[in-house]
C-alpha positions in Angstrom: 0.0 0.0 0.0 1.4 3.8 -1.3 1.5 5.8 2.4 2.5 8.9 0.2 1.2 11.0 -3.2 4.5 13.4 -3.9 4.1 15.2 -7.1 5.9 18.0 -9.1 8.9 18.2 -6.3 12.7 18.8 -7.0 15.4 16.9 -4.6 18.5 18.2 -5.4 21.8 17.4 -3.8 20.3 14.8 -0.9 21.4 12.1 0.7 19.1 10.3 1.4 21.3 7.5 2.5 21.2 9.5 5.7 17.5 11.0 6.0 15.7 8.4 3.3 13.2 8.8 0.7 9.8 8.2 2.3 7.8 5.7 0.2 5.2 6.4 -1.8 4.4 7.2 -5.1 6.5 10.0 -7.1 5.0 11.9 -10.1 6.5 14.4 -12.4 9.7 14.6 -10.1 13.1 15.8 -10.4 16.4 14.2 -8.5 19.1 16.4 -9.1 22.7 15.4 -7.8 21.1 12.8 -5.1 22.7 10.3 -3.3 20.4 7.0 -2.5 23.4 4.1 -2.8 22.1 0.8 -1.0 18.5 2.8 0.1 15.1 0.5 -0.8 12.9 1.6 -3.1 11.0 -1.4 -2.7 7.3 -1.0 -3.1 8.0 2.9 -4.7 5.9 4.1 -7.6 8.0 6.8 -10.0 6.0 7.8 -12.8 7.3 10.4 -15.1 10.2 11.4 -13.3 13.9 12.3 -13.6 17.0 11.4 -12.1 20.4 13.8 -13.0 23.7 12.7 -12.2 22.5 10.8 -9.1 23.8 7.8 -7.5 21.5 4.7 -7.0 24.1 1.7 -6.9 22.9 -1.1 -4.8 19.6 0.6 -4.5 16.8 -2.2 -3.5 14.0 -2.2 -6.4 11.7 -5.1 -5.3 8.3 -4.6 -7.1 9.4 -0.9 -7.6 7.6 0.5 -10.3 9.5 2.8 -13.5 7.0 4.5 -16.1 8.5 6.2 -18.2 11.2 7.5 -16.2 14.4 9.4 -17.6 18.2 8.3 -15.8 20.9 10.7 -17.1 24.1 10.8 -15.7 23.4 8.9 -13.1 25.8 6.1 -11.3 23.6 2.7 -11.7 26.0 0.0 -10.3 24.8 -3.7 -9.7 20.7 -2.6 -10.0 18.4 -5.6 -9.9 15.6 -4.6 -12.6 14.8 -8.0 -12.9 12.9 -7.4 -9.3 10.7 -4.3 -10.8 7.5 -4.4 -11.3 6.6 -5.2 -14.6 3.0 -3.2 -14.8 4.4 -0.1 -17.1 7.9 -0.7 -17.0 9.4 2.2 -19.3 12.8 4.0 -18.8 15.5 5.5 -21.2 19.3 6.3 -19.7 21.8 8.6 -21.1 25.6 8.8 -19.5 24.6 6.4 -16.5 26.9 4.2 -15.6 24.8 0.4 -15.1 27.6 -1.9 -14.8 26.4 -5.6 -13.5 23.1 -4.7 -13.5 19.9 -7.3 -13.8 17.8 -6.8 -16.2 16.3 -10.8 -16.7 13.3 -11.7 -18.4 12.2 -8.2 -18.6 9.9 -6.5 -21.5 12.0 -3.5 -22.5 10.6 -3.1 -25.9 12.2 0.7 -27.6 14.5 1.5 -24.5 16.8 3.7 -25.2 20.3 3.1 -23.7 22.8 6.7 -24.7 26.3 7.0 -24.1 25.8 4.6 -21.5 28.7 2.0 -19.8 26.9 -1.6 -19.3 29.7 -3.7 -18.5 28.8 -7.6 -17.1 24.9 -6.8 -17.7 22.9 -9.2 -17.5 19.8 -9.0 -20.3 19.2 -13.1 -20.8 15.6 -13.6 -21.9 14.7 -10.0 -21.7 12.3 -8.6 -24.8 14.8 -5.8 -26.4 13.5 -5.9 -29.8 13.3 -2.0 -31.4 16.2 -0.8 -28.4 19.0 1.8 -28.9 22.5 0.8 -27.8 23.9 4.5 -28.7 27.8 4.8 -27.7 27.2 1.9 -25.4 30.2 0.2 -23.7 28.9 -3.7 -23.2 31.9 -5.5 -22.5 31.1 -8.1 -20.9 27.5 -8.0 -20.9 25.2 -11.4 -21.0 22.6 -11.6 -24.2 21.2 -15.4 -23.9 17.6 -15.8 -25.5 17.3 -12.4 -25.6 14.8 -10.6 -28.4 16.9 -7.8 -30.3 14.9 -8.1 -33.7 15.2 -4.6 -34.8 17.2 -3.2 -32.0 20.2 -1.1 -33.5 23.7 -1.5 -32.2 25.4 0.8 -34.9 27.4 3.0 -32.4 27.7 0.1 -29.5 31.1 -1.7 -28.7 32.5 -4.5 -27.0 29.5 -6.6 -27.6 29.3 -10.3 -27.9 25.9 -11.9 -29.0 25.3 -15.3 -30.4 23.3 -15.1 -33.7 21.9 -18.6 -32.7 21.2 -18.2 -29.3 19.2 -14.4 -29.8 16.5 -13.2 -32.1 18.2 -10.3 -34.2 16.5 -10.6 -37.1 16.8 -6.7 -38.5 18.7 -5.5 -36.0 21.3 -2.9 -36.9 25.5 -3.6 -36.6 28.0 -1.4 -38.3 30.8 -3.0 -40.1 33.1 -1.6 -37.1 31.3 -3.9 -34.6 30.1 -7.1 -36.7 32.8 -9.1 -34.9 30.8 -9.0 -32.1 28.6 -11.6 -33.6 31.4 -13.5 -34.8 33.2 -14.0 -31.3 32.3 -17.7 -30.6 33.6 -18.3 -34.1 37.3 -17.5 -32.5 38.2 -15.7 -35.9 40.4 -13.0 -36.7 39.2 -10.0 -38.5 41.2 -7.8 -40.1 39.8 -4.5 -40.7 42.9 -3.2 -43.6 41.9 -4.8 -46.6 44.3 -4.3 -49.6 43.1 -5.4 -52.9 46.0 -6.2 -55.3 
């Protein structure tokens, strides 16, 4: 049950890992320079909201609910999304660092992931198809049974996904980062071709 209704309300420079964010539902809110590493948002409600260049590492997000919700610059690390709830589930992220975060067996259908670092992320079985990976570090990161059809990975790097373990069918690679589907194969690509 959502104790609280807070709506149209700026945070900026808080930390709340001292005074805590009191639980409730959050509308049309702004969290500007906020620190909530290792608080629980479990139970929270953000609808249309924004977080800038916050940090929310370790932050507890069982049954926490994201609609449409906008993460820039923000410091993500080791986020369980897998634990959100899915009713609504919408977010975009632009300079956040999300490194070893969960996002399994979610439905993240056009999410929109800018300039973003993604190391040892984990998006097995998750519902990608139509995504943006713009300027997106994903080293390391875990695509098993994942839907990508039509998800465009022109700009992103470091990337290794199975072509026979994923759905891409018309998803978008650049000739710079095609070896990314090619890593199992143990090949070695030369980009300097010389034609004689």
């Amino acid at each position: 049950m959502i104790s609280n209704y807070i709506a149209d309300k700026s945070f900026e420079k808080t930390d709340f890992r001292l005074v805590g964010l009191p639980s409730g539902e959050y509308e049309a809110c702004r969290f500007i320079g906020c620190d909530f590493s290792e608080c629980d948002f479990s139970n929270f409600l953000f609808t249309d909201c924004e977080f800038l260049d916050s940090n929310l590492s370790l932050v507890k997000l069982i049954f926490t609910g994201f609609r449409d919700v906008r993460f820039t610059g923000c410091k993500m690390i080791g986020l369980h999304f897998d634990q959100c709830n899915d009713f609504g589930l919408s977010f975009s992220f632009d300079k956040c660092v999300l490194d070893q975060s969960v996002f399994f067996r979610k439905k993240l259908k056009k999410s929109i992931f800018k300039n973003c670092q993604l190391k040892e992320s984990d998006f097995s079985e998750c519902d990608l198809s139509g995504s943006v990976f713009e300027n997106c570090n994903l080293s390391g990161s875990i695509f098993d049974n994942t839907n990508l059809e039509m998800a465009d990975f022109m700009s992103a790097y470091n990337f290794s996904i199975d072509p026979e373990q994923n759905k891409i069918k018309k998803a978008r690679f650049s000739r710079q980062n095609i070896e990314g589907l090619l890593n199992k194969y143990n090949l070695l690509i030369d980009n300097k071709y010389s034609s004689k």
